[in-house]
C-alpha positions, 0 to 999 in steps of 0.5 A, a space after each residue: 500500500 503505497 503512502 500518501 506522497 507516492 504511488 506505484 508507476 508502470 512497471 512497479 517503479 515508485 513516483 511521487 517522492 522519488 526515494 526509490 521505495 527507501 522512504 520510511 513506509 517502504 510502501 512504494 513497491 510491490 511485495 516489499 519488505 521492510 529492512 529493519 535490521 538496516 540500523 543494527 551493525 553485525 557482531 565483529 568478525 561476521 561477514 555480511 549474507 554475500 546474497 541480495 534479493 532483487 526485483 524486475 517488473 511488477 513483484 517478480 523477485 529473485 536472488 542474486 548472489 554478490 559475488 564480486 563484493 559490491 558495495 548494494 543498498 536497497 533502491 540500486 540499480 544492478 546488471 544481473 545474470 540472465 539466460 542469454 545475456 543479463 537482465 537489470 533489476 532494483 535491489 529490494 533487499 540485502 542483508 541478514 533479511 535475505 537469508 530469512 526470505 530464502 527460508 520463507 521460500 523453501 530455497 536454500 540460502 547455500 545453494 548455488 545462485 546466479 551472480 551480479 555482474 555490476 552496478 547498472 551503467 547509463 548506458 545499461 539505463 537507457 536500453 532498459 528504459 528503451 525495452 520497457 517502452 516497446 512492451 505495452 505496444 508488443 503486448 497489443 500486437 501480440 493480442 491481435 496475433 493471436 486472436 487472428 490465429 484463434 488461439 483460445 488464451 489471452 496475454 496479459 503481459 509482455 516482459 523485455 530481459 533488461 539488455 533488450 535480446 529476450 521477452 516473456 509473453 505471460 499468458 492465461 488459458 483455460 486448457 492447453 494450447 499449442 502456441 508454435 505457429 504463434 510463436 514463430 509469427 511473434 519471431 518474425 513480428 518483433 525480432 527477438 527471442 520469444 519466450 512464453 510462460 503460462 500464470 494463472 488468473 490469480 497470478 495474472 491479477 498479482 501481476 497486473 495489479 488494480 483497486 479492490 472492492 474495498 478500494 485498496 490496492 490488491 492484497 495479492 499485489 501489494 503484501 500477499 505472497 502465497 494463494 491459499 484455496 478459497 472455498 464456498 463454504 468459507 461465505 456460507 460460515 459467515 452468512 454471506 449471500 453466494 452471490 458470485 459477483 458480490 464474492 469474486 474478485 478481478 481474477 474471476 476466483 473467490 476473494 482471499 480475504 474470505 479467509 481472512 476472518 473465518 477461523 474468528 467465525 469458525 470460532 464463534 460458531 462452535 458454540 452455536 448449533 448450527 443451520 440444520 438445527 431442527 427443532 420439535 413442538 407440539 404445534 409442529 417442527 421448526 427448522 432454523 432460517 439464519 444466525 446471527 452470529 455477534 448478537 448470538 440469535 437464530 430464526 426459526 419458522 415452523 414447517 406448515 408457515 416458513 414465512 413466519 419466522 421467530 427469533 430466539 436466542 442461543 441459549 433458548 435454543 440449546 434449552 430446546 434442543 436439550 428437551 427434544 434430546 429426551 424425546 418430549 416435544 416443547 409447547 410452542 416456540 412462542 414461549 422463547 422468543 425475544 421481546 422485540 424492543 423498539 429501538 429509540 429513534 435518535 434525534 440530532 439537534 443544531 446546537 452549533 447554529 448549523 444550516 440544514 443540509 437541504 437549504 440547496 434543495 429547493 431554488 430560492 424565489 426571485 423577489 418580484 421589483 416590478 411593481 416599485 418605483 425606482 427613486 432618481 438618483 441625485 447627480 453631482 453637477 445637478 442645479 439646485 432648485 430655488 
């Protein structure tokens, strides 16, 4: 979530306050971690982690070992090792934090890495800024390309290796495609080195970025780093309504943050019967229509009138439920039901000598001068009368 003074540009690169995503909230980029180990010096005789985390577009992160002992802050911008040639990303990480981040992502911090090459040139600079600008305009042919094939996917991003020789085609697909007649109409269109790497739609959205529902950036562009599976049943605890376009996001899948609260809900909910709960009167079977789960009410209705429904609470209803265990019916539910206590309608009072809020609703009248005589108006240079 970038900070009031900045945002995200295209690409991922910050704007604003031109700090390079080193200004205090660290807020700028996308997926970034905050280094606050950068004050703290090292125990005398240790080595710094030799290894340094760097990003390239949008939140793809990868780890680069320092071999040639440069001096890398965060916000540098380095020429790194690439299958063919090199690539250029902005160190987002160094230090002792790296080795945590490599243990996060079940990659061993010992383990053999590509190497750094050197701190970016200008001329290295301008290349990249060069291939970056050639993406969005490759990316709109690449679509028109394949929709003239007729291929059933769609590219949502185009990403240049830093020294210009290779792009990536990122792609989504519902089933598989055979992509070789489009890439060799891609090699003979733009003259480079075609790669193509199939995401999914959650991946896809994670890249591209956007606003939510919420209206924040998404979670899954900005701090969200694993995809954990969403299901319905996450919506049904928290008695939302299964509405698909109420409960999916940009990527066409459920929200992640259905997750977020539902171990609270499922906590809650452990001490509440639940929705097939069924309850047995003499006047008839009742059967539970919702839950409330914060006010710790449920609604019943019996079977021969289900549009006549009864609040009890909780308590009342294991008190039923605990009858109907010894297989005795209970009079009516009639009985149990919450008094209904109207509500006092609050009233807000103009103490402060405010106007109404609908002074500007309706136009005011325009006063009618027609009927009054206007009086002359005395000049300077008029004759006095005798």
């Amino acid at each position: 979530m970038a900070c009031t003074s900045c945002s995200t540009a295209d690409g991922g690169a910050p704007k604003g306050c031109k700090n390079n995503g080193t200004c205090g909230t660290d807020g700028c980029n996308k997926l970034t971690v905050f280094d606050w180990l950068s004050n703290m010096t090292l125990p005398g005789g240790q080595a710094p982690f030799d290894a340094v985390e760097i990003r390239f577009k949008n939140g793809r992160k990868e780890f680069f070992r320092n071999t040639e002992k440069l001096t890398l802050s965060i916000g540098d911008i380095v020429a790194t090792e690439a299958s063919p040639g090199h690539d250029i990303g902005i160190i987002t990480l160094t230090g002792e934090l790296v080795k945590i981040q490599m243990k996060k992502k079940n990659e061993n911090p010992t383990k053999e890495l590509p190497k750094i090459y050197r701190k970016a040139s200008q001329k290295d600079i301008d290349i990249w800024t060069d291939a970056r600008n050639k993406e969005e305009p490759i990316r709109m042919r690449a679509r028109e390309i394949a929709i003239k094939l007729k291929l059933e996917m769609k590219i949502s991003d185009v990403e240049f290796q830093g020294d210009g020789s290779k792009s990536t085609f990122y792609y989504t697909a519902n089933d598989r495609v055979d992509f070789r007649l489009l890439i060799k109409e891609f090699a003979q269109e733009f003259k480079i080195r075609i790669e193509m790497k199939q995401v999914g739609f959650r991946q896809e959205a994670a890249r591209l970025g956007g606003i939510g529902s919420c209206g924040r950036e998404l979670c899954c562009s900005t701090w969200l780093t694993d995809f954990r599976s969403v299901n319905t049943s996450a919506a049904r605890y928290q008695q939302l309504s299964l509405n698909p376009q109420k409960l999916a996001g940009q990527c066409g899948k459920l929200k992640c943050c259905l997750n977020y609260e539902l171990d609270t809900y499922l906590d809650a909910l452990k001490d509440m019967p639940d929705m097939e709960t069924k309850l047995y009167t003499e006047k008839g079977d009742a059967y539970c229509q919702k839950i409330d789960i914060f006010k710790e009410i449920m609604w019943f209705s019996y079977a021969n009138a289900p549009a006549n429904w009864l609040v009890l609470p909780v308590e009342k209803v294991k008190e039923i439920l605990a009858i109907n265990k010894k297989k005795e019916r209970v009079a009516n539910l009639e009985d149990y039901v919450v008094e209904n206590t109207q509500e006092i309608e609050k009233k807000f009072e103009n103490v402060v000598g405010q106007d109404s809020l609908t002074r500007f609703d309706q136009p005011k009248k325009k006063p009618n001068n027609r009927n009054k005589k206007k009086k002359p108006t005395p000049t300077k240079n008029a004759p006095k009368k005798d």
